[in-house]
Backbone as ProteinMPNN parsed JSONL, in Angstrom:
{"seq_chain_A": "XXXXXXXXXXXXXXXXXXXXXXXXXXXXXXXXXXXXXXXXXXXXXXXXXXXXXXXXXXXXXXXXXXXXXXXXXXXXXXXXXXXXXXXXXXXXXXXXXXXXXXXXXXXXXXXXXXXXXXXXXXXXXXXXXXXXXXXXXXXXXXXXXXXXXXXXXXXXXXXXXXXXXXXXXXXXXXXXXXXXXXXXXXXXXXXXXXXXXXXXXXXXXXXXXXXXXXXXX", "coords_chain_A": {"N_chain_A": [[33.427, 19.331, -5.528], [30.129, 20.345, -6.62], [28.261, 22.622, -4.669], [25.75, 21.448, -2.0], [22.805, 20.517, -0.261], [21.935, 18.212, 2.38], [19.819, 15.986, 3.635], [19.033, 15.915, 6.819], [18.237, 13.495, 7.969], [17.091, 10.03, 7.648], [14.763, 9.596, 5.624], [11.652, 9.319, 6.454], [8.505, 7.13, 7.574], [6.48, 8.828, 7.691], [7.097, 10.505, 6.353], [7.076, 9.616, 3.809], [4.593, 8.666, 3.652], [2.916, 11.037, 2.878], [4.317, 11.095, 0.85], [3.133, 9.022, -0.884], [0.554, 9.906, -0.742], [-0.269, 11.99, -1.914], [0.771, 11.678, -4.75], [-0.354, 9.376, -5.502], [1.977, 7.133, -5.828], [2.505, 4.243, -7.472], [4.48, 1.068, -7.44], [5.466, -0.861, -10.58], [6.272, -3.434, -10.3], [5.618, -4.417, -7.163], [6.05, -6.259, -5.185], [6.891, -7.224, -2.227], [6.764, -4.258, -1.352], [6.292, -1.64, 0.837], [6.153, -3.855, 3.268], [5.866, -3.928, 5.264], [4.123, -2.419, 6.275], [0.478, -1.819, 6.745], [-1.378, -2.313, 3.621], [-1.154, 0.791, 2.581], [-0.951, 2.559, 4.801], [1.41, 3.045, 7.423], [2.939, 1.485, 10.282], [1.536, 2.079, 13.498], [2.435, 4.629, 15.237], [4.926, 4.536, 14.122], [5.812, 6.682, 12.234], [7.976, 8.488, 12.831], [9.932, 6.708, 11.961], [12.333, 5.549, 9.675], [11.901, 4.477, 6.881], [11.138, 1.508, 4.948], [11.889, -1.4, 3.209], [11.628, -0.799, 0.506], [12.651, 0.346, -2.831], [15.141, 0.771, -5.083], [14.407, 2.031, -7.337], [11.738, 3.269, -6.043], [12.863, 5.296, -4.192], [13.85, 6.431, -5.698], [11.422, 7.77, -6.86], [10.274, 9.0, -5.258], [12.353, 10.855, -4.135], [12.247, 12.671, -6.556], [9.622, 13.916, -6.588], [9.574, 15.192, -4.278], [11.467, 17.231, -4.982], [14.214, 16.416, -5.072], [16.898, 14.706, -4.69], [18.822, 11.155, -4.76], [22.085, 10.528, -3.275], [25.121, 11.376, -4.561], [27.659, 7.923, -4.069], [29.742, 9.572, -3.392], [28.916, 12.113, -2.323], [27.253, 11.601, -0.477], [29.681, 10.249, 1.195], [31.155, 12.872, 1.512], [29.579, 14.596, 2.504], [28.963, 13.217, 5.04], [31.43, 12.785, 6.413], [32.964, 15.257, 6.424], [34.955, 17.964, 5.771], [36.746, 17.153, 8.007], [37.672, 14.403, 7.521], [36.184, 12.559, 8.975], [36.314, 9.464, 10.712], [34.854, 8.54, 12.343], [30.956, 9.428, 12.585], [31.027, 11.199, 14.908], [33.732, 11.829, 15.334], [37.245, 10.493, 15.733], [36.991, 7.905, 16.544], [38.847, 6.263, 19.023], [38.744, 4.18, 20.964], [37.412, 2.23, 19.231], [37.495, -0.319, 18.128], [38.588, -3.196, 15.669], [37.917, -6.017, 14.703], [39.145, -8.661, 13.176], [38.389, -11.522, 11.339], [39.106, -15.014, 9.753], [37.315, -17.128, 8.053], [36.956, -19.2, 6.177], [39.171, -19.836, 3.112], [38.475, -18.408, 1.502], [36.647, -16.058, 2.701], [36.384, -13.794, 5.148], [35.548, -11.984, 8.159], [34.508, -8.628, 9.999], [34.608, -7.751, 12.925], [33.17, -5.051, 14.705], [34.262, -3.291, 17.724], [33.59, -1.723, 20.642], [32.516, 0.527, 20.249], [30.403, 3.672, 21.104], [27.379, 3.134, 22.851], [25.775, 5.376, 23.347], [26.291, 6.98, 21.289], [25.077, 5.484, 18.861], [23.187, 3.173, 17.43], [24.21, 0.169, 17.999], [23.476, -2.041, 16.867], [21.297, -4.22, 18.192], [19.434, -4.996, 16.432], [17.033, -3.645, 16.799], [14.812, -1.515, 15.199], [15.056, 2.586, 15.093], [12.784, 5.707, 15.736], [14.346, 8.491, 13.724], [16.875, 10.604, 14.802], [17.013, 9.678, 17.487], [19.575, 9.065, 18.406], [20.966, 11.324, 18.835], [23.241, 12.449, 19.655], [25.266, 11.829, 18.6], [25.447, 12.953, 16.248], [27.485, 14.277, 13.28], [29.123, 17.071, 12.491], [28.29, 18.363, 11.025], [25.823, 18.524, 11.987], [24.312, 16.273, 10.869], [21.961, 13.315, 11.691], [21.846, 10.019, 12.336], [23.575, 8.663, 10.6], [25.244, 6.297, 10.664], [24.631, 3.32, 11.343], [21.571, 3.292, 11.744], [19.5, 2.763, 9.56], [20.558, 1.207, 6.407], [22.075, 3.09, 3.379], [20.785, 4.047, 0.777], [23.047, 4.816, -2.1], [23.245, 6.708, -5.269], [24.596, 6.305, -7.392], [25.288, 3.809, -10.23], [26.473, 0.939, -10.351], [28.108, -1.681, -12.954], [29.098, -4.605, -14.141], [30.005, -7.398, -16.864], [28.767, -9.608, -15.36], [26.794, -8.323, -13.543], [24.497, -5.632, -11.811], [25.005, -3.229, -9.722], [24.148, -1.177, -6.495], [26.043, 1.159, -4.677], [25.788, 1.359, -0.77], [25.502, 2.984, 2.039], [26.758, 3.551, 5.479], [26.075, 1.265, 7.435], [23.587, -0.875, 9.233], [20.6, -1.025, 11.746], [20.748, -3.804, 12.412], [22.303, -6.998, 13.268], [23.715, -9.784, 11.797], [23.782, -13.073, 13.235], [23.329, -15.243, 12.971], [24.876, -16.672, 11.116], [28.123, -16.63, 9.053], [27.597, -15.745, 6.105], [26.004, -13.729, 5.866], [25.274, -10.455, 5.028], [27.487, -8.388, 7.053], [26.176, -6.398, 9.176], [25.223, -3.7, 11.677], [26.815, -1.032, 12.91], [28.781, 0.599, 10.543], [31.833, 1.812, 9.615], [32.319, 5.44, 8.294], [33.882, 5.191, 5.734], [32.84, 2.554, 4.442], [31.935, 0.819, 2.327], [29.428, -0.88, 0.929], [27.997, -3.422, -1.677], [24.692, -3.66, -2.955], [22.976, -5.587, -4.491], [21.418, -5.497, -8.051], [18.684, -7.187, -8.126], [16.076, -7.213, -8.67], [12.994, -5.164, -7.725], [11.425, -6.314, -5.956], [13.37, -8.315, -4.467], [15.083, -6.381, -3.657], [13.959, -4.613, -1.647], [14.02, -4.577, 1.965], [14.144, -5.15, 5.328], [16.24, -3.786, 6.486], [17.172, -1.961, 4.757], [17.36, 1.869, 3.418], [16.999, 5.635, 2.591], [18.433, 8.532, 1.959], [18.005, 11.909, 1.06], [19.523, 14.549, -0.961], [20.014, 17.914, -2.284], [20.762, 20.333, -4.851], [22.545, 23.005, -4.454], [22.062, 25.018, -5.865]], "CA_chain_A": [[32.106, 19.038, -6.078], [28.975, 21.516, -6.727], [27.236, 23.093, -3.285], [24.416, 20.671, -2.047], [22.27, 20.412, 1.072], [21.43, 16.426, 2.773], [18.497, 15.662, 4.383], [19.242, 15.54, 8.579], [18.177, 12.169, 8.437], [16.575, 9.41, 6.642], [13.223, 9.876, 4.997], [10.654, 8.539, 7.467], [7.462, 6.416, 6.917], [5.667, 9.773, 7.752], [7.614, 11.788, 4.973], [6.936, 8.301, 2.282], [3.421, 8.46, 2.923], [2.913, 11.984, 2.325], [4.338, 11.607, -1.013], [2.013, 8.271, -1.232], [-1.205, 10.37, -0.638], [0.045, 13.357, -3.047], [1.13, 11.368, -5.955], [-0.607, 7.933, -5.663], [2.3, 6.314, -6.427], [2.534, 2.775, -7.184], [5.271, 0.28, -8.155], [5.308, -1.596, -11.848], [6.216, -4.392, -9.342], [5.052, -3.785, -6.077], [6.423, -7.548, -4.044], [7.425, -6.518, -0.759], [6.632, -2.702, -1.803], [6.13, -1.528, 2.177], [5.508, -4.879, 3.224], [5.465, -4.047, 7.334], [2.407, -1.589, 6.644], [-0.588, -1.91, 6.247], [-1.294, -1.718, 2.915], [-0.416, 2.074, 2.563], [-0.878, 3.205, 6.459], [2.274, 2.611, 8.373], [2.485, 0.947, 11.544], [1.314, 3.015, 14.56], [3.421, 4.882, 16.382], [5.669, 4.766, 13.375], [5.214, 7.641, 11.85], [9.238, 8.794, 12.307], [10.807, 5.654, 11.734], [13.011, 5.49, 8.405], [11.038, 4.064, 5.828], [12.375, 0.42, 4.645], [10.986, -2.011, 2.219], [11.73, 0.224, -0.797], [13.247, -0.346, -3.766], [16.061, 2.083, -5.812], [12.999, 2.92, -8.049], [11.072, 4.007, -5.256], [13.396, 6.062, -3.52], [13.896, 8.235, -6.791], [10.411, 8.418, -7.038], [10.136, 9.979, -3.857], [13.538, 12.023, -3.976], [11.9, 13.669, -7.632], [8.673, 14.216, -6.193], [10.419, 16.164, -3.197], [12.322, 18.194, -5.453], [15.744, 16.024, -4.696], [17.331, 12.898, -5.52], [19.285, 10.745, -3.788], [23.158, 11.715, -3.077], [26.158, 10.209, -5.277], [28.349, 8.209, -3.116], [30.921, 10.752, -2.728], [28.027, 13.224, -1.775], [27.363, 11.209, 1.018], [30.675, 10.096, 1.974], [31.641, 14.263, 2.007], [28.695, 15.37, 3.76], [28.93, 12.106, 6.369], [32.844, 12.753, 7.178], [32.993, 16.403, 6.168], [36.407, 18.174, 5.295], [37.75, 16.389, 8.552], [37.68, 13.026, 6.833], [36.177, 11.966, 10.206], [35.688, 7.925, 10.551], [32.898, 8.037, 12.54], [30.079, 10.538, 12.769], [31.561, 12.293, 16.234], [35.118, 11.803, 15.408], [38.103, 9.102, 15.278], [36.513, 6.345, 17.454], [39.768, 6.07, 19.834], [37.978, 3.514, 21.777], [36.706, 1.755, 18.659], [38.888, -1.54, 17.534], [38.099, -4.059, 14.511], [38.562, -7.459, 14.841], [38.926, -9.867, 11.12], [38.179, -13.655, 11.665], [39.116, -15.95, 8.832], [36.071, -18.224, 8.282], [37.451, -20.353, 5.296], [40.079, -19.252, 2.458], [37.34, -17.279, 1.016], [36.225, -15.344, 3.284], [36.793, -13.052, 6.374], [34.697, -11.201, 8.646], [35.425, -7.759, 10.422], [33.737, -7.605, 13.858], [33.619, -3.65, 15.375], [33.839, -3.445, 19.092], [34.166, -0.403, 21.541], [31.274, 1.757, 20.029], [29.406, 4.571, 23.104], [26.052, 2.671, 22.706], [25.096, 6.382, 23.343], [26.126, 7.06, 19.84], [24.591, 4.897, 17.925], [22.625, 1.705, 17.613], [25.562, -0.854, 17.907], [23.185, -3.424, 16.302], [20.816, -4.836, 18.596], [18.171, -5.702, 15.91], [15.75, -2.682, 16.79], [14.956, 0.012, 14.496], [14.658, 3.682, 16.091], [12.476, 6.915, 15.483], [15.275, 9.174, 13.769], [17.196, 11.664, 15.728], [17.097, 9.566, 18.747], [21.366, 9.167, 18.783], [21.401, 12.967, 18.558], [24.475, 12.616, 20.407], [26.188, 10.862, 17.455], [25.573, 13.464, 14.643], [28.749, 14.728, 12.662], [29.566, 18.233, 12.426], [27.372, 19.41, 10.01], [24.294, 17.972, 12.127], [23.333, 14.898, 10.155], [21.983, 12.255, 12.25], [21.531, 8.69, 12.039], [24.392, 8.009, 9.744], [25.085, 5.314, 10.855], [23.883, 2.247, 12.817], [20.604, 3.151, 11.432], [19.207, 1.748, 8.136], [21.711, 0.85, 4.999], [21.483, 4.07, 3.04], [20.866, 4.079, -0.85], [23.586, 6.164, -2.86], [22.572, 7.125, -6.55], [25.21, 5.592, -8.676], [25.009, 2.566, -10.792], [27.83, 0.43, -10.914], [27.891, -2.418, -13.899], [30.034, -5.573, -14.453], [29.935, -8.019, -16.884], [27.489, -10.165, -14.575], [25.568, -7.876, -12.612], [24.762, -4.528, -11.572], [24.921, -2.817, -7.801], [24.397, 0.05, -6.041], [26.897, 1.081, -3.418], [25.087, 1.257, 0.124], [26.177, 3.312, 3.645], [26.236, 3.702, 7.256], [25.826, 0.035, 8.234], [22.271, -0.815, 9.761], [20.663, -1.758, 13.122], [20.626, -5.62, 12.769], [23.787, -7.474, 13.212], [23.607, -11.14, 11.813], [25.279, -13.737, 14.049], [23.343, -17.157, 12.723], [24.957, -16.923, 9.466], [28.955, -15.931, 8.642], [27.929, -15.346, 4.858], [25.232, -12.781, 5.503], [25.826, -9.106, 5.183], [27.864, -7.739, 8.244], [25.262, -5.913, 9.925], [25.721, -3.38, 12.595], [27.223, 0.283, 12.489], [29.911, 0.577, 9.585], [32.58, 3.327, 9.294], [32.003, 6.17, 7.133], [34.404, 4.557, 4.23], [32.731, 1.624, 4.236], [31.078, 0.328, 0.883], [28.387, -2.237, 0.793], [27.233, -3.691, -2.732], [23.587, -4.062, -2.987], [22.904, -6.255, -6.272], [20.073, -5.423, -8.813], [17.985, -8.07, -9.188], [14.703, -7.375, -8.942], [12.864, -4.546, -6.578], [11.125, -7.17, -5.024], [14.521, -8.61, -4.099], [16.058, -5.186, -3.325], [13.267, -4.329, -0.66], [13.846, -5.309, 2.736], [13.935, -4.222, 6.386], [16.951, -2.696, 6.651], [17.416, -0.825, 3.841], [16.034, 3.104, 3.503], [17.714, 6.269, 1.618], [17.938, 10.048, 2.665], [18.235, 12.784, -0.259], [19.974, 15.572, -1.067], [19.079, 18.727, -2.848], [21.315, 20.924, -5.424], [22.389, 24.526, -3.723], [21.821, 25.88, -6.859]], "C_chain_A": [[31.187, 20.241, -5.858], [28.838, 21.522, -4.903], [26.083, 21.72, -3.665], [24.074, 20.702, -0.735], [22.426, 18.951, 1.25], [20.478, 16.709, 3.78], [19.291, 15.408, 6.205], [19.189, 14.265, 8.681], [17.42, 11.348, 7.222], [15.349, 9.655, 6.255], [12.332, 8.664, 5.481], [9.743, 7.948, 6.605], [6.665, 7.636, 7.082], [5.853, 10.733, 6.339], [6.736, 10.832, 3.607], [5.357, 8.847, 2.358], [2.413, 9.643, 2.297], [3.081, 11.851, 0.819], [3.463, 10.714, -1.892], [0.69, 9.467, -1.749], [-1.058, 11.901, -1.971], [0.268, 12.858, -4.369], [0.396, 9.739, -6.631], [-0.029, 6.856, -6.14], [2.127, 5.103, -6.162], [3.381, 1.85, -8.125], [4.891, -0.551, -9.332], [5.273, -3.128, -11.023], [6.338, -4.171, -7.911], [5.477, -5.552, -4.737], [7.104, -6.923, -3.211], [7.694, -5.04, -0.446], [6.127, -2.486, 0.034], [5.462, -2.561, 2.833], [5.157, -4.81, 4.853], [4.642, -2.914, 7.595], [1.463, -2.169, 6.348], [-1.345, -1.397, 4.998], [-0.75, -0.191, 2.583], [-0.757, 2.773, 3.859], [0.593, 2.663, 7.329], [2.222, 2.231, 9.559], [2.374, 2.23, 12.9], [2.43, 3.584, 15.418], [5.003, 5.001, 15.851], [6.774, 5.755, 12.51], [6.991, 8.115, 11.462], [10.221, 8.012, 12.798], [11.374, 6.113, 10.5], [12.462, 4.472, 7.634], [11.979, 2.596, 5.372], [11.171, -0.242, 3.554], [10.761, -1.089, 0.583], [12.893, -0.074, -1.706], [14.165, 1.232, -4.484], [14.855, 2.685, -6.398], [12.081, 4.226, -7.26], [11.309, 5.054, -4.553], [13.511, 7.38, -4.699], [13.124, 8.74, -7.493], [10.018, 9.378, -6.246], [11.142, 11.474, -4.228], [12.72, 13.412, -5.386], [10.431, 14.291, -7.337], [8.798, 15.642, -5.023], [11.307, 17.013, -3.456], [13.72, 18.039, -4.89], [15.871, 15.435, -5.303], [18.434, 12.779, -4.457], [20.792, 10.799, -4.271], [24.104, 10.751, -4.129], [27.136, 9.406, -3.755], [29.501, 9.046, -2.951], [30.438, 11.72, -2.102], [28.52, 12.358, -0.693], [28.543, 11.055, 1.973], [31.422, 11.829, 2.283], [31.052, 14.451, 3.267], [29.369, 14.342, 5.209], [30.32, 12.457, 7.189], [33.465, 14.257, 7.035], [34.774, 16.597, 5.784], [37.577, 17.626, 6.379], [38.087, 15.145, 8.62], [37.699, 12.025, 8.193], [35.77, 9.984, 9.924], [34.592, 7.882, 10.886], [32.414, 9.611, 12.616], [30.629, 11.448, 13.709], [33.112, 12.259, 16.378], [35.691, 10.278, 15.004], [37.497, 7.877, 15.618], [37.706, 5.793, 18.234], [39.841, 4.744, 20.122], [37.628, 1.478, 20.738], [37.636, 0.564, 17.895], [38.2, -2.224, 16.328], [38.864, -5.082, 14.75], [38.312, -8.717, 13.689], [38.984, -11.297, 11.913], [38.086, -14.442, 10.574], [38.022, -16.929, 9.051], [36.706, -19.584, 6.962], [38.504, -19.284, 4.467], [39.702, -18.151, 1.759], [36.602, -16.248, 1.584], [36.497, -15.037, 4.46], [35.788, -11.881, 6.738], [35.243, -10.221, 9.142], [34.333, -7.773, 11.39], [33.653, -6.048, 14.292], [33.522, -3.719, 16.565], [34.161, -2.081, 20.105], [33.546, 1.05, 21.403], [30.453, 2.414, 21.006], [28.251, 3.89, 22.147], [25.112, 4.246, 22.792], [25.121, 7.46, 21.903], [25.451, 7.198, 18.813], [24.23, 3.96, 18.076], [23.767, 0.827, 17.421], [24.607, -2.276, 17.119], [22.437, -4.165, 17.267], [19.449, -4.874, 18.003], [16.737, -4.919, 16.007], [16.07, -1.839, 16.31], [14.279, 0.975, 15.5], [13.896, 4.775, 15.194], [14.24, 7.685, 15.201], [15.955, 10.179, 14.245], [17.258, 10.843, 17.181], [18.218, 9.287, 18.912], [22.077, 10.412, 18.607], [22.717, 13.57, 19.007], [25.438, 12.422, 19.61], [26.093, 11.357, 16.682], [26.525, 14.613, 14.245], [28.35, 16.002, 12.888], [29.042, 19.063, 11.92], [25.735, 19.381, 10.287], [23.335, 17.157, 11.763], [23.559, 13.646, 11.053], [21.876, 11.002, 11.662], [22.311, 8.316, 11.046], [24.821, 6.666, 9.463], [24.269, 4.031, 11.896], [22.445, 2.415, 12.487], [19.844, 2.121, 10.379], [20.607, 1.839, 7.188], [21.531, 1.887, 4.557], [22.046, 4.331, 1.646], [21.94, 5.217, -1.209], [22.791, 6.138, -4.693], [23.528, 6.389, -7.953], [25.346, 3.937, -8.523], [25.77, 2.208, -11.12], [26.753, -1.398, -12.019], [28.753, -3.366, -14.041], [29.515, -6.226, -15.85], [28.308, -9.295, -16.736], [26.37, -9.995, -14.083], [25.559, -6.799, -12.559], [24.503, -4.409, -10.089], [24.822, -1.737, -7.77], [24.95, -0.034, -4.648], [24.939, 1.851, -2.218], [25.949, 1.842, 1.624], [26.136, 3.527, 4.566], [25.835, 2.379, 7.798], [24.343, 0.201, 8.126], [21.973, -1.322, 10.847], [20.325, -3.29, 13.405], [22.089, -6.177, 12.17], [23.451, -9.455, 13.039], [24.549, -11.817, 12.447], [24.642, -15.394, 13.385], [23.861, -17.568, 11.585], [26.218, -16.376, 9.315], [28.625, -15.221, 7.014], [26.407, -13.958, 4.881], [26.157, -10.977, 5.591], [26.09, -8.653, 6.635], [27.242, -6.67, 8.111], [26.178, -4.329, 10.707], [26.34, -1.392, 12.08], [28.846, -0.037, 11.676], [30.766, 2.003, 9.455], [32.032, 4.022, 7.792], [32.552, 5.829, 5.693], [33.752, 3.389, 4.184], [31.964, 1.552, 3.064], [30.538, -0.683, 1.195], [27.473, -2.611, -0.51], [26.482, -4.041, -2.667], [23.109, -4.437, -4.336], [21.541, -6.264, -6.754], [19.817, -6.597, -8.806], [16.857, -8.221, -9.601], [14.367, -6.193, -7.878], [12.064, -5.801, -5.598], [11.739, -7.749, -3.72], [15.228, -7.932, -3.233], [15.027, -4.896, -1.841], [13.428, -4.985, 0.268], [14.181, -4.019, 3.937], [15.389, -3.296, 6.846], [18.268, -2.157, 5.763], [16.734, 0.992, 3.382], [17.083, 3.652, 2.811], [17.613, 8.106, 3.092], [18.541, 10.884, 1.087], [19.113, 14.14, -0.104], [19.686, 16.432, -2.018], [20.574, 19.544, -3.293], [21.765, 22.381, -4.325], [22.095, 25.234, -4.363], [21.013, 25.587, -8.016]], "O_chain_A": [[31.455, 21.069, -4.987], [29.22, 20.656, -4.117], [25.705, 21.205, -4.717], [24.987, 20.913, 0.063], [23.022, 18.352, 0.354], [20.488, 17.62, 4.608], [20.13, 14.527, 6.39], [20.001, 13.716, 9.425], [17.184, 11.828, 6.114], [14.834, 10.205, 7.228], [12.286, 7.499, 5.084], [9.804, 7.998, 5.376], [5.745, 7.471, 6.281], [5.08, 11.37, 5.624], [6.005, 11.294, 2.731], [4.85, 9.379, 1.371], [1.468, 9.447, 1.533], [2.382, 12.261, -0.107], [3.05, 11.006, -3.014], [0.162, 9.681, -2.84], [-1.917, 12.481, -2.634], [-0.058, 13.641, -5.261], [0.549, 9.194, -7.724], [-0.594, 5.895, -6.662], [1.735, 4.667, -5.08], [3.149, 1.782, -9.332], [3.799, -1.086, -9.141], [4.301, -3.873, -11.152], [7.39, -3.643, -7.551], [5.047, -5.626, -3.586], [7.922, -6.06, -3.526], [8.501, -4.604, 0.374], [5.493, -3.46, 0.438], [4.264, -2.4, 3.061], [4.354, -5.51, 5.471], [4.412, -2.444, 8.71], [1.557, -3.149, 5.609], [-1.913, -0.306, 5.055], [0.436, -0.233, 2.255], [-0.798, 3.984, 3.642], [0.44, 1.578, 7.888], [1.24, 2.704, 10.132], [3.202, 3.129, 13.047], [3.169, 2.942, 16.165], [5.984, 5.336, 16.516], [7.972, 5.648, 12.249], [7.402, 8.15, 10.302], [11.078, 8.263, 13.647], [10.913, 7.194, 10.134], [12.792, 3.357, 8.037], [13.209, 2.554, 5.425], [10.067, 0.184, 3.216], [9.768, -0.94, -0.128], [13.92, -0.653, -1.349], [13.825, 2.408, -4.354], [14.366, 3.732, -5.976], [11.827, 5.394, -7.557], [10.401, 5.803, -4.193], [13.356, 8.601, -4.65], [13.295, 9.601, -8.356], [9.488, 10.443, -6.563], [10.812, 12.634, -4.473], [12.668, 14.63, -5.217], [10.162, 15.289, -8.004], [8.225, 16.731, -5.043], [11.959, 17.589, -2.585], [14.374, 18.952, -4.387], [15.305, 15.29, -6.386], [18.875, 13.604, -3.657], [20.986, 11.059, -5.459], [23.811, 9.59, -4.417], [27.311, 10.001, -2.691], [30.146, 8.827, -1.925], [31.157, 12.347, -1.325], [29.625, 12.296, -0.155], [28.587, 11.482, 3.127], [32.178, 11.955, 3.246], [31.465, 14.488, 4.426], [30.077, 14.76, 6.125], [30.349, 12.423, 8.419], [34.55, 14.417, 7.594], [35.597, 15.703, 5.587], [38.78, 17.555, 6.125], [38.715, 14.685, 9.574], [38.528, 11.179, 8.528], [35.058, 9.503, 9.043], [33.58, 7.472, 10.317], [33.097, 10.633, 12.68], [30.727, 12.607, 13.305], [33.674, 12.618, 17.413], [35.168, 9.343, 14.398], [37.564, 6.886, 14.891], [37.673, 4.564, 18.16], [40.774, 4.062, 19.697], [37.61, 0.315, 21.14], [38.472, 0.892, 17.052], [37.128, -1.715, 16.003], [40.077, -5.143, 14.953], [37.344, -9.467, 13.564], [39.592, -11.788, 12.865], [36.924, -14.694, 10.256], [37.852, -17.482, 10.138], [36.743, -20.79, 7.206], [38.722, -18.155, 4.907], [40.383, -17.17, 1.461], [35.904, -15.551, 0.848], [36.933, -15.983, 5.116], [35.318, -11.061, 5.95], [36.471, -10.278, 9.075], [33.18, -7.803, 10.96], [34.811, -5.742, 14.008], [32.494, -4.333, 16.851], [35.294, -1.606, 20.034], [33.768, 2.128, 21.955], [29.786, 1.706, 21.761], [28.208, 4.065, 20.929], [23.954, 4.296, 22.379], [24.336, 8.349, 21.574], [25.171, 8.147, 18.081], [24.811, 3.395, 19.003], [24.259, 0.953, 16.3], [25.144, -3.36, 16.894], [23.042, -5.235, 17.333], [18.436, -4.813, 18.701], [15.663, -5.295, 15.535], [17.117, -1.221, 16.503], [13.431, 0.705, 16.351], [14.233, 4.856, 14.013], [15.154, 7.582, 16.019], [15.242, 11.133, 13.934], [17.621, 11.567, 18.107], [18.245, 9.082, 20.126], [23.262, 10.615, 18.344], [23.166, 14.703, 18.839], [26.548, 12.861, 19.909], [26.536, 10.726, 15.721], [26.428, 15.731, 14.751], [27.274, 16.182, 13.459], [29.129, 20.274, 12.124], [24.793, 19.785, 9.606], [22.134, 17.11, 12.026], [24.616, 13.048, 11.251], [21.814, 10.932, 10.435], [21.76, 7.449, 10.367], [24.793, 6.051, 8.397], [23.551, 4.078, 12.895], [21.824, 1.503, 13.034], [19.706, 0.905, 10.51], [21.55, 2.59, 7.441], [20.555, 2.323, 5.167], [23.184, 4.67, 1.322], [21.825, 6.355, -0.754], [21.821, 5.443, -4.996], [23.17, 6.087, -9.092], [25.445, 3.158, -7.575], [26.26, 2.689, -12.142], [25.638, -1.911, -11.921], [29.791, -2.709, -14.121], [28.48, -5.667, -16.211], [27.382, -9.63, -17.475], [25.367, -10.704, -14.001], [26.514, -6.313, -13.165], [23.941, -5.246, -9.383], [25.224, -1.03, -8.694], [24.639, -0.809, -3.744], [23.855, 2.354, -2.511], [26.853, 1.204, 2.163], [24.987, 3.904, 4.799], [25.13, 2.474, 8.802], [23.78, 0.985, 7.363], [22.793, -2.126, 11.29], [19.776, -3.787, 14.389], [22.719, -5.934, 11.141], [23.069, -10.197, 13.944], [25.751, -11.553, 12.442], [25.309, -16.428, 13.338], [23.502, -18.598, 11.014], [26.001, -15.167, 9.383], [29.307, -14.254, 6.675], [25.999, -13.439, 3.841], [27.231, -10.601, 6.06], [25.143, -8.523, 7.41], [27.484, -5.902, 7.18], [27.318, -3.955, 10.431], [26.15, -0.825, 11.004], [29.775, -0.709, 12.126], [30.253, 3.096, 9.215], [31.59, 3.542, 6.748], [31.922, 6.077, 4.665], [34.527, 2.793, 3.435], [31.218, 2.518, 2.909], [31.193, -1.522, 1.814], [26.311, -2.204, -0.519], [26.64, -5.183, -2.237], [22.88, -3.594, -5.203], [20.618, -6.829, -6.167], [20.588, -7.327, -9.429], [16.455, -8.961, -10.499], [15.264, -6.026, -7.052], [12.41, -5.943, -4.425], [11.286, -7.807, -2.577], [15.868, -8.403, -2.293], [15.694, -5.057, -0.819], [13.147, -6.166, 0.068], [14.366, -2.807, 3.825], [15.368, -2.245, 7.487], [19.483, -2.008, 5.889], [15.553, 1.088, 3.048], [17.995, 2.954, 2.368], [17.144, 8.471, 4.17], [19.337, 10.418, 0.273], [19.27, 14.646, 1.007], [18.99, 15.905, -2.886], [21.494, 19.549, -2.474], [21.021, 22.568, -3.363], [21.751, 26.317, -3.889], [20.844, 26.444, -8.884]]}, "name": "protein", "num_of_chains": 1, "seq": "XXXXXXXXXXXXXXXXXXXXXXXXXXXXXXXXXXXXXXXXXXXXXXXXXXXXXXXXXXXXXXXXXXXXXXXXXXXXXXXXXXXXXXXXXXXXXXXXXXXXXXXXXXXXXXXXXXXXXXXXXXXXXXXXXXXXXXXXXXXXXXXXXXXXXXXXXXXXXXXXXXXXXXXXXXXXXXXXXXXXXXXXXXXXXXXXXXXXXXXXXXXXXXXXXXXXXXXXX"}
């Protein structure tokens, strides 16, 4: 594939509102458009969190504003596992087991267990300022891959029924009151997660965010 840079990390609420105050954007539909700020001020102390509550739209308003766009997944999955088609961000995961649990005929869960908590957020339901698992970033220096937020790719898949955009790196909330919600939690670098158009309203929530990438040429 072409040369391209990636963003170190995800695109904070400090970076978003920058491009707020420069461009005044504002969503056609705006329901749950940064719904854990204050109107357009982010929460205190925020500042370099990873931006959530954003919709595909929004992210490639941002990314074109910033002179990017956001990565295909194969970008990401290169950059994220580089030419040593690593699983996780700092290597194989030795340590790192998977455990499937039949829930009915229809469905099966995959638990992960054996992750350095010094890593990466293993999923205990708090989001972090980015860069703070600096210990955990691949080879090429991109943090927060995983275990952070979900992280938008750029292509548009189509069925039939519906449309999706693939989604990667897991995120830091791990559902346990619910088998049919989205397995949570840090996800290997192959992992795929379909996020289904249906509305941005819909699409916006807390742990979903993007990071961009930029042409080399």
């Amino acid at each position: 594939m072409p040369s391209f840079f990636m963003d170190k990390h995800p695109v904070t609420n400090a970076e978003f509102k920058e491009f707020l105050d420069s461009t005044g954007y504002q969503p056609e539909n705006n329901t749950n458009f940064l719904k854990n700020w204050d109107g357009r001020q982010y929460p205190e102390g925020k500042g370099k969190y990873p931006v959530t509550y954003v919709s595909y739209e929004d992210a490639k308003a941002y990314a074109k504003w910033a002179g990017k766009r956001l990565p295909t997944e194969a970008e990401w999955q290169y950059a994220a596992q580089t030419p040593k088609e690593l699983v996780w961000p700092w290597g194989g995961g030795k340590n790192i087991k998977t455990e499937s649990k039949r829930i009915t005929s229809t469905l099966q869960v995959k638990k992960i267990k054996g992750i350095d908590s010094t890593m990466c957020n293993t999923g205990n339901g708090h989001l972090y300022p980015v860069g703070k698992y600096s210990k955990g970033a691949n080879p090429y220096g991109l943090t927060d891959l995983v275990g952070s937020v979900w992280q938008m790719t750029n292509d548009l898949y189509k069925n039939a029924s519906y449309s999706y955009v693939i989604l990667k790196g897991g995120s830091y909330y791990k559902a346990d009151s619910s088998w049919w919600y989205v397995e949570g939690g840090p996800r290997k670098l192959t992992y795929r997660q379909q996020w289904l158009r249906v509305s941005p309203g819909f699409e916006r929530n807390a742990t979903v965010g993007f990071r961009c990438v930029k042409d080399a040429k």
